[in-house]
C-alpha positions in Angstrom: 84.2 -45.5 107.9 84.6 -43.5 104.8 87.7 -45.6 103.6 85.6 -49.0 104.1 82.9 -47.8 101.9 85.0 -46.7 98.8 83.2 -47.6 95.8 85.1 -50.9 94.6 82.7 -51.5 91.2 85.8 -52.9 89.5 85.4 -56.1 91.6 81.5 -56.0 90.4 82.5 -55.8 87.4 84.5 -58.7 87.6 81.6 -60.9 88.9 79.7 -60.0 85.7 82.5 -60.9 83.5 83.1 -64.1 85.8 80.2 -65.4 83.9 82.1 -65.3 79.9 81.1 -65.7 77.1 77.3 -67.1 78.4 76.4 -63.6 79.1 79.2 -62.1 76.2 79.5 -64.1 73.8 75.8 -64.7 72.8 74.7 -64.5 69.0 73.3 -60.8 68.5 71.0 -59.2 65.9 71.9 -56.4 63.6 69.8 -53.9 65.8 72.3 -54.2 68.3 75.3 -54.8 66.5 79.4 -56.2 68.2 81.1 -52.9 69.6 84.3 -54.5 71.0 85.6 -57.6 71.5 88.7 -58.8 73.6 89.6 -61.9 74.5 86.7 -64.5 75.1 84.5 -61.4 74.9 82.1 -59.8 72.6 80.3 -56.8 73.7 77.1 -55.7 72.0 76.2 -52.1 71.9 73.7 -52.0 74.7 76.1 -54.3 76.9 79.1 -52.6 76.5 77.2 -48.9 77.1 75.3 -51.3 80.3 79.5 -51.7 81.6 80.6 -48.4 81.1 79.0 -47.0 84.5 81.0 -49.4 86.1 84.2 -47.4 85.0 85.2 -44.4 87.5 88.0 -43.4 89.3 86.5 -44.8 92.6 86.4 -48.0 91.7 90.0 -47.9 90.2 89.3 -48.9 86.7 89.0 -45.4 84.9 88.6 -44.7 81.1 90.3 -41.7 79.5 88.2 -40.5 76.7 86.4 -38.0 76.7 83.0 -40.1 75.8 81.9 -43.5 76.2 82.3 -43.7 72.3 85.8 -42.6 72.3 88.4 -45.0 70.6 90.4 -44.4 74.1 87.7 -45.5 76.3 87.1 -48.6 73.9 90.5 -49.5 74.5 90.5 -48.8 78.3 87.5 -51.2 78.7 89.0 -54.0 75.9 92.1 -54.4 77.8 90.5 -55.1 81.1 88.4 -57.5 79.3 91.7 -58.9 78.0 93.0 -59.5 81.0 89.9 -61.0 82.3 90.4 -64.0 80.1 94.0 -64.4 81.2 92.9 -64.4 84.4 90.2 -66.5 84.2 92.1 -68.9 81.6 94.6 -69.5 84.9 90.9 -70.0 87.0 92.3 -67.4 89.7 88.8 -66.9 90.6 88.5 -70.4 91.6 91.0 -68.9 94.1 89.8 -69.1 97.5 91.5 -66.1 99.1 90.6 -64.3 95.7 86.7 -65.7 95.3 86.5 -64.6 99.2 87.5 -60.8 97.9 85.6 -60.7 95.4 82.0 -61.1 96.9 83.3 -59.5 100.2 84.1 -56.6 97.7 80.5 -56.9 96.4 79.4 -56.7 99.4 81.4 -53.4 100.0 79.7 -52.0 96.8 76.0 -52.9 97.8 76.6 -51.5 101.2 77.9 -48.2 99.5 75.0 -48.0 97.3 72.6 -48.3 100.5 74.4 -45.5 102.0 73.8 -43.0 98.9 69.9 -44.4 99.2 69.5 -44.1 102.7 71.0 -40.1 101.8 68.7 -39.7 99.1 65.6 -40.6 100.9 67.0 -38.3 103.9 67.8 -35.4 101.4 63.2 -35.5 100.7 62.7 -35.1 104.6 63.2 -31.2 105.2 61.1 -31.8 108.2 63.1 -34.2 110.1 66.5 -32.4 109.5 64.9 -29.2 110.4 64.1 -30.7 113.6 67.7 -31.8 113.8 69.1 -29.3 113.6 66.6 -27.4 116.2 67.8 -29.8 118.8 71.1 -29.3 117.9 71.1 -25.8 117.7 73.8 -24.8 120.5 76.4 -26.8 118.3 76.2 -24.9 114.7 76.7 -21.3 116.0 79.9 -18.9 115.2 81.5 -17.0 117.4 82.5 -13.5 117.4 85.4 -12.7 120.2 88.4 -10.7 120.9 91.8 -12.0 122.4 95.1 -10.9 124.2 98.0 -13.1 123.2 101.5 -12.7 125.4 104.1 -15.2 123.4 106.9 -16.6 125.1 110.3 -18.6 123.9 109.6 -21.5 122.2 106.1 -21.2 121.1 104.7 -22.0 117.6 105.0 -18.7 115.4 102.7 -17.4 112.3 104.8 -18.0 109.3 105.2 -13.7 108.6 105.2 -10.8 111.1 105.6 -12.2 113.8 108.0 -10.9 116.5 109.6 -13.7 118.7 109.3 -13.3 122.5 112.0 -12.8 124.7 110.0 -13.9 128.1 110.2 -17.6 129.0 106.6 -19.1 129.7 106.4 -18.2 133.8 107.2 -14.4 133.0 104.0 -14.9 130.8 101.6 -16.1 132.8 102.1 -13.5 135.1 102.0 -11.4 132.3 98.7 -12.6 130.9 97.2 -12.7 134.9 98.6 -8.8 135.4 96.5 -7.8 131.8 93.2 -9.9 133.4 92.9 -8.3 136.3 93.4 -4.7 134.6 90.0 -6.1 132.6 88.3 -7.1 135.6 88.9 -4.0 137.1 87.6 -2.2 133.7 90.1 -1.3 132.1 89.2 -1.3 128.4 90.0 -3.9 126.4 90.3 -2.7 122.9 93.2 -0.6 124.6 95.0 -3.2 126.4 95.1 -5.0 123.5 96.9 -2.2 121.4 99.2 -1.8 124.2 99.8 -5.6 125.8 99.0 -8.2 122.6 102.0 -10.3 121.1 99.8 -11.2 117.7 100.4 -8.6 115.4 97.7 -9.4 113.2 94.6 -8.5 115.8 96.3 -6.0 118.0 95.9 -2.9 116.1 92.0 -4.2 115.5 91.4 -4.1 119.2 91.9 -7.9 119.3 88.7 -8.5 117.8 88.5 -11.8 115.7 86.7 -12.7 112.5 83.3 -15.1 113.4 84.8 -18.3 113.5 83.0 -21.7 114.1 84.0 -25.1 115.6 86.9 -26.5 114.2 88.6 -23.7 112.5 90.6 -22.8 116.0 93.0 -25.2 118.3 91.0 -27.2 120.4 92.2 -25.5 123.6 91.0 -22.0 122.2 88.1 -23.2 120.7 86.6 -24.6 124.1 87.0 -21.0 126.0 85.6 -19.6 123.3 82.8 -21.6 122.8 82.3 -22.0 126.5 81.6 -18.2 127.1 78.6 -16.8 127.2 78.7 -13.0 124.9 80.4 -10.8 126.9 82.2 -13.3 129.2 86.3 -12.7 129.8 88.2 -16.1 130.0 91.2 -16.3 132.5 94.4 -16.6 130.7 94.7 -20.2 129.6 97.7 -21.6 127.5 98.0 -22.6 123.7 101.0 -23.7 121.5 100.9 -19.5 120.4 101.6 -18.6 124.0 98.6 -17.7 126.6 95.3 -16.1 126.0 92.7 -13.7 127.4 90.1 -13.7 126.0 86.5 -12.2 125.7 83.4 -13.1 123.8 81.7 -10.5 122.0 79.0 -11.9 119.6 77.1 -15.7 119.0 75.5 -15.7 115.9 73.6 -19.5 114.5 74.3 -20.6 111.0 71.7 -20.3 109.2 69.6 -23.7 108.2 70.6 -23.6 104.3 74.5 -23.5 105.5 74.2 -26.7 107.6 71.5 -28.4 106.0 73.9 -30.9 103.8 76.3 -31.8 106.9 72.6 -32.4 109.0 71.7 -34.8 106.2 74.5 -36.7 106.0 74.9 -37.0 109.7 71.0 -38.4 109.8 72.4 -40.5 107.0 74.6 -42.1 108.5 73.2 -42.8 111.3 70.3 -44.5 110.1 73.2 -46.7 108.4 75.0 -47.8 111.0 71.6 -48.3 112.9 70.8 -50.6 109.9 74.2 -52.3 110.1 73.8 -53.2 113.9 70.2 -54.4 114.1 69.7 -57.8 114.0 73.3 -58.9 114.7 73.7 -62.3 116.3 77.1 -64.0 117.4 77.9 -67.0 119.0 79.8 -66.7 122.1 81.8 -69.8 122.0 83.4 -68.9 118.8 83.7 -65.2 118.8 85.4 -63.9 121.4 86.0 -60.7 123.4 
């Protein structure tokens, strides 16, 4: 979705200069003087400074002064103009294929711009993203947990300090099952960490684990860990690292401020693609499944 809605203002810009010299080329008083001209075109002051939003990198026509007055930018916008008449001199915008891109491109851009609206208006409604993210409370929480790795040949090692294994992946398990029935039975985990875990980094900590939050573990860890209520020890499960145990010691929410921008743009978006679907007919006998 994000690709498809790249700002493509170039093509815009194109359509405006579509129409030449009629909009260009007109006869202008000394208040606002010719800035530029290039090809077929003649820019007044308050056209060419109208054009120059239309320049970003987005949009793939980019200036490289450092103003809008800069001889460098002056040239950056004359030579597009230049080769705007070329183009137009050969009529490749009578071009089907390239008339069809162009307003479809247009199109694009419009459909861009409603996006940032739709965000704007979202960004004045505290209320309604508040309520967001009350209902969606469960989801922006970090958790707080404390793990037992046992490594075995072959699995995916940190880059520094790690030691490889020398157990294939059955000797393991039963490894990792041995060191969750010890927990179950009480033994205390802290200790069977500094005794029995293969990750170097956590095992002299006890095992515990910075707060992390969805997304910044694999998927397979993440979902024990997130599953867990505080306090709950996970059965050993299996990673690319090796297998786990696993015990949750802490959920903690994100506070609003810290969320509030992804909550916005998720209402955003939503409200666009609502938009984008409503009122859509098709006919059946040409479009097909």
């Amino acid at each position: 979705m994000a690709a498809l809605f790249i700002s493509m203002k170039i093509f815009c810009i194109f359509l405006i200069l579509s129409a030449g010299t009629a909009l260009f080329g007109q006869q202008v008083d000394s208040a606002d003087p010719v800035v530029l001209q290039a090809g077929e075109f003649r820019l007044t002051k308050s056209q060419y400074e109208k054009l120059l939003p239309g320049f970003d990198r987005s949009s793939g026509a980019v200036t490289t002064g450092a103003t809008g007055q800069s001889e460098l930018t002056g040239h950056d916008v004359a030579r597009l103009l230049a080769l705007v008449t070329e183009a137009k001199r050969r009529k490749l915008e009578e071009d089907p294929v390239v008339e069809a891109q162009i307003r479809v491109r247009g199109y694009v851009l419009l459909a861009n711009e409603l996006l940032t609206s739709i965000r704007n208006e979202v960004k004045k409604d505290e209320a309604g993203t508040r309520a967001l993210y009350e209902s969606q409370s469960n989801r922006y929480v970090e958790v707080k947990a404390r793990q037992i790795l046992v490594r075995y040949q072959g699995v995916k090692m940190p880059a520094f300090g790690a030691v490889a294994a020398t157990r294939n992946e059955e000797q393991a398990k039963a490894r990792a099952v041995a060191i969750y029935e010890k927990l179950r039975a009480g033994a205390d985990f802290a200790v069977m960490a500094a005794a029995e875990s293969d990750d170097e980094t956590t095992r002299t900590k006890g095992g515990e684990l910075d707060y992390f939050a969805r997304g910044a573990m694999t998927s397979a860890f993440e979902k024990v860990a997130f599953d867990l209520p505080v306090g709950g020890l996970s059965q050993p499960f299996r990673t690319e690292f090796g297998y786990h145990v696993v015990q949750v010691t802490d959920h903690r929410p994100f506070p609003f401020e810290k969320v509030r921008a992804l909550l916005e743009d998720q209402r955003a978006r939503e409200r666009f693609e609502e938009i984008g679907r409503g009122g859509v007919k098709l006919d059946p006998k040409y479009f097909k499944p």
